[in-house]
N, C-alpha and C positions, 0 to 999 in steps of 0.2 A: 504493500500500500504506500510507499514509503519511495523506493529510489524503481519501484516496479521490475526489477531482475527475477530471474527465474527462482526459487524454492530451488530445484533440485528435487529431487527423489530417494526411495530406499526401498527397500528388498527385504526390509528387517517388521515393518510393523505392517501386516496385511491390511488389517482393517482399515491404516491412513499412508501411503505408499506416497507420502508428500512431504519434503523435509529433509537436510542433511542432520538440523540439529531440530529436536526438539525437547521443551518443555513442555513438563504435565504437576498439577495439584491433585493429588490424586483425593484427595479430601474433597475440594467442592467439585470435581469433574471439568477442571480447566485445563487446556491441551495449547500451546502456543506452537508456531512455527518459525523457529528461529531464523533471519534472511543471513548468508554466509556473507554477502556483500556490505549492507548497512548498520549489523546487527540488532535490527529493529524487530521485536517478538509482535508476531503478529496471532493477534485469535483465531481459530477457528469456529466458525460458524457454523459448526454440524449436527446433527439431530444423531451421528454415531460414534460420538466423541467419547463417554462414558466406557463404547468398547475397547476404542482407542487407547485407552486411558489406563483399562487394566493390563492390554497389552504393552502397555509403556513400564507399568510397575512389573509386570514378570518379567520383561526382559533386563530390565534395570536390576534385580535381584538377582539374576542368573547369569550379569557380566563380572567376572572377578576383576577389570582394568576399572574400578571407579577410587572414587575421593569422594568424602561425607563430611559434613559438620551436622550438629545436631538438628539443624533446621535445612539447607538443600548441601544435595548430591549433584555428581555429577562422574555421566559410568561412557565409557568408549566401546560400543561395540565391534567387534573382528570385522564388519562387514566396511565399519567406516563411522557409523550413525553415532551423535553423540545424544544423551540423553539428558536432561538435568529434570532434577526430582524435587521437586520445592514440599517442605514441611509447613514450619507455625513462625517465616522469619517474622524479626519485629520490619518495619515498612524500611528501616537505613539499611539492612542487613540484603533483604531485597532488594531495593534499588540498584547497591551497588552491583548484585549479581546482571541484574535487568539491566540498567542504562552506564553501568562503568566502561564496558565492553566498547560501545559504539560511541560513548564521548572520549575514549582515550585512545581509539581508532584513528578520530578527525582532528584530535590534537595532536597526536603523532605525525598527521599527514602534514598540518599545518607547519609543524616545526620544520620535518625535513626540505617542503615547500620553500620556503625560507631561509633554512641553507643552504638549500641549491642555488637561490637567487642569488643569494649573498655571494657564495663563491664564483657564480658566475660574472656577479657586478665586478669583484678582486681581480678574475681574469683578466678583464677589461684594461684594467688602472694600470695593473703591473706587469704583466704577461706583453710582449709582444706583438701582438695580436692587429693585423691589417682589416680593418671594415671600414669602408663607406659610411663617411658619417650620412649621406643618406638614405641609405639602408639600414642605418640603426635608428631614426628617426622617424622612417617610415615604418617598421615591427615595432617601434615604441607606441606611436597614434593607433598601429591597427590592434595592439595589444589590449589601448586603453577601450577603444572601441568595439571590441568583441568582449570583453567584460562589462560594457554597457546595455549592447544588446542584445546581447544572447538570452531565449530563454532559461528562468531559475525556478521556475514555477509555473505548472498547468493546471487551473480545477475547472469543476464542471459548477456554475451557477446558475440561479434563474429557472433551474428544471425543478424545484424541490422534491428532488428523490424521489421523484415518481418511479413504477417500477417498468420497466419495459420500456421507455422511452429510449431514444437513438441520442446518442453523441452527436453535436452537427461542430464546424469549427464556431458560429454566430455563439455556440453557448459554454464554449469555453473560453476562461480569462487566462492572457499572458500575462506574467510577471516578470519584469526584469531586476537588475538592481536598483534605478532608482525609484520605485515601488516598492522595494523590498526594504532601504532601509529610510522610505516616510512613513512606515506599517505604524498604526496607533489602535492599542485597544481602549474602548471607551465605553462605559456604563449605557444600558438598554436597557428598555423593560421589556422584553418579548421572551420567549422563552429561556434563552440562552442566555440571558444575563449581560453581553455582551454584545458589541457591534464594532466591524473592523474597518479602517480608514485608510486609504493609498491614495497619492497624490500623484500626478504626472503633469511634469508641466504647472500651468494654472488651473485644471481639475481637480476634483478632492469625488474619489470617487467610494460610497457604504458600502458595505455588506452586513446584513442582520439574519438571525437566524440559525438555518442550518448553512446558508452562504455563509456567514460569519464566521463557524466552527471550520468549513471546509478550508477556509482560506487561512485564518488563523495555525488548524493543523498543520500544512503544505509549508507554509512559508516561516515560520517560528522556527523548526530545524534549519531550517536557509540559514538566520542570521544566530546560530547555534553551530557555523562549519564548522569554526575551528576547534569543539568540541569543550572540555574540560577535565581537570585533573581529579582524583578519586576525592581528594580534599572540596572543592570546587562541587560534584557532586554530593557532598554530606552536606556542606551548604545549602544546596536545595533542598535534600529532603527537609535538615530542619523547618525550614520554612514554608514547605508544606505542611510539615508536623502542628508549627507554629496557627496557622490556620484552621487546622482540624478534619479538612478535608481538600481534595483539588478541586473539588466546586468552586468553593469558599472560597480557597488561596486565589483562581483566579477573578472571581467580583473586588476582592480586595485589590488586586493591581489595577483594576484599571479604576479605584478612585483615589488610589496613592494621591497625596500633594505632589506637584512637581520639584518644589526644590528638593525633594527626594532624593531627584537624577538632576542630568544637567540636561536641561532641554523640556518640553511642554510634556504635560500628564499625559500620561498614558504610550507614550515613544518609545515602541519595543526595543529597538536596536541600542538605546541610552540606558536601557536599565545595567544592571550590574551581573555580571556572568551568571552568578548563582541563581539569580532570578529568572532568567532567561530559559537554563538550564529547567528549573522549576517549572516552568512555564510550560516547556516542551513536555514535562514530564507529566504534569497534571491535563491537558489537553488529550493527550493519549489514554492515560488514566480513564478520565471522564469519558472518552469514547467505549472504550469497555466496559464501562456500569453501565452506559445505555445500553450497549449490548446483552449483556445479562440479564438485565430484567426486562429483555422481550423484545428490544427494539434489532433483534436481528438483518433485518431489510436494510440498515443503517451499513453495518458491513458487508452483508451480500452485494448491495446499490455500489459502497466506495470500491471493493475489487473488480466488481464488472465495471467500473468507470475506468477504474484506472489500466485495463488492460485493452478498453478503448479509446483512451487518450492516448497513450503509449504506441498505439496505432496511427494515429495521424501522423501524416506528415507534417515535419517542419515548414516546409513551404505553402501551407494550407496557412498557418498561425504568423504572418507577416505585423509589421505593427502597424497596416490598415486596418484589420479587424479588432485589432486591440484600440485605435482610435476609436470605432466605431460604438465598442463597448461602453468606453467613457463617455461619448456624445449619448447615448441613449439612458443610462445609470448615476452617469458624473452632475456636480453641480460647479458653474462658474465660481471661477472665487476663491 
């Protein structure tokens, strides 16, 4: 749901033959599929998960290759599949297992990211080295330019999750970077608590609702690339903790006072890592309560969307159609 790569497969759990890694709670009948790419745990939505579930605990008990603590395991089977067995953590003990993985992934990327630059700039200075100053001028513009507008972000809006509806390119929204970091979340009153704000330009374009959630989901990891440190994550959790719930935790960011951060209430990209962090974490969070207590069509709707977004072509989604979005949604101003 997430960066939309394939799952993978196994040969180990019949009942769910989807998955290199997965997680299971064998207590409430929760079944996760680990993405090898993002490491983002994604639910399953199955009505034969329960089976799944106990095939996940015999095989997990009948791999001799695992590692236990009192609360989750984690067992390697021969064929390849890795298992992890979640017990009674307390929510920091979980987390880390849950989102350490994939923010110390993007932090790692980000660092070496950065040394590479680095050394590459060193090259430059001291090294020898014959270029064109206009050819380094011209990869310098087109570098800043392709990180302008490239897309960072595709969701499906305006459909309200109807079920069986068609993807068209008119009803999805492109996000680039400068959309990505004028993202503001601000207090609603509609179901969701919540209403998200992107600007292009001199448009200020809403989304409320379950557009609100969509868009908020998608892009909140965006300006989360460079991930964060295990410490960095404890920091969230407290302050989910501090909250008492990820509902809660997010109504309360988006009426923070502003001199909170530096910059106007509610301005994702200005908040402070751990918050951020937070923020991704409880968004996700809260997508799985809905799920659980019945709103399944929620994630059935976001995976069939996302493996028809992931279908368009890039040259369908140019930034005419994205104009067009804000001319019809946007307000002057």
């Amino acid at each position: 749901m997430f960066c939309k790569r394939p799952l993978g497969s196994n040969e180990v759990v019949e009942s769910f033959p989807i998955g290199r890694r997965l997680a299971f709670d064998a207590a409430k009948g929760r079944l996760w599929v680990v993405c090898t790419k993002c490491q983002r745990w994604n639910l399953t939505p199955l009505e034969e998960r329960w089976e799944a579930v106990e095939d996940c605990e015999r095989l997990f008990r009948a791999t001799p290759m695992r590692t236990s603590t009192e609360n989750i395991g984690i067992a390697r089977h021969r064929e390849g599949l890795d298992l992890v067995r979640i017990g009674k953590p307390p929510r920091g003990e979980f987390a880390a297992w849950r989102y350490g993985d994939q923010f110390k992934r993007r932090f790692r990327r980000t660092v070496l990211g950065g040394v590479g630059a680095g050394a590459f700039g060193f090259a430059l200075v001291v090294l020898p080295i014959a270029i064109p100053t206009g050819a380094l001028i011209a990869y310098s513009w087109g570098s800043i330019a392709w990180s302008r507008l490239r897309p960072l972000a595709r969701v499906r809006v305006g459909g309200g999750g109807s079920e069986g509806a068609a993807v068209t390119p008119e009803e999805v929204a492109v996000f680039r970077l400068g959309a990505l970091r004028s993202m503001r979340l601000l207090p609603d009153e509609d179901a969701s608590g919540f209403k998200v704000e992107v600007r292009k330009r001199l448009r200020t374009a809403a989304f409320h609702g379950e557009d609100a959630r969509r868009v908020a989901t998608a892009l909140v990891p965006r300006l989360n690339a460079e991930g964060g440190s295990l410490r960095s994550v404890q920091h969230a959790v407290k302050e989910i903790e501090a909250a008492g719930h990820p509902e809660r935790f997010i109504a309360e960011v988006t009426v923070r006072e502003p001199e909170n951060w530096t910059g106007s209430m509610g301005h994702v990209s200005r908040m402070p890592k751990p918050t951020r962090l937070a923020l991704e974490m409880s968004l996700h969070e809260e997508q799985e309560r809905r799920a659980l207590e019945g709103e399944l069509w929620v994630l059935e709707q976001a995976w069939r969307e996302a493996e028809e977004i992931a279908a368009i072509s890039d040259n369908l989604l140019l930034p005419a159609g994205t104009d067009e979005f804000f001319n019809r949604h946007g307000e002057d101003g």
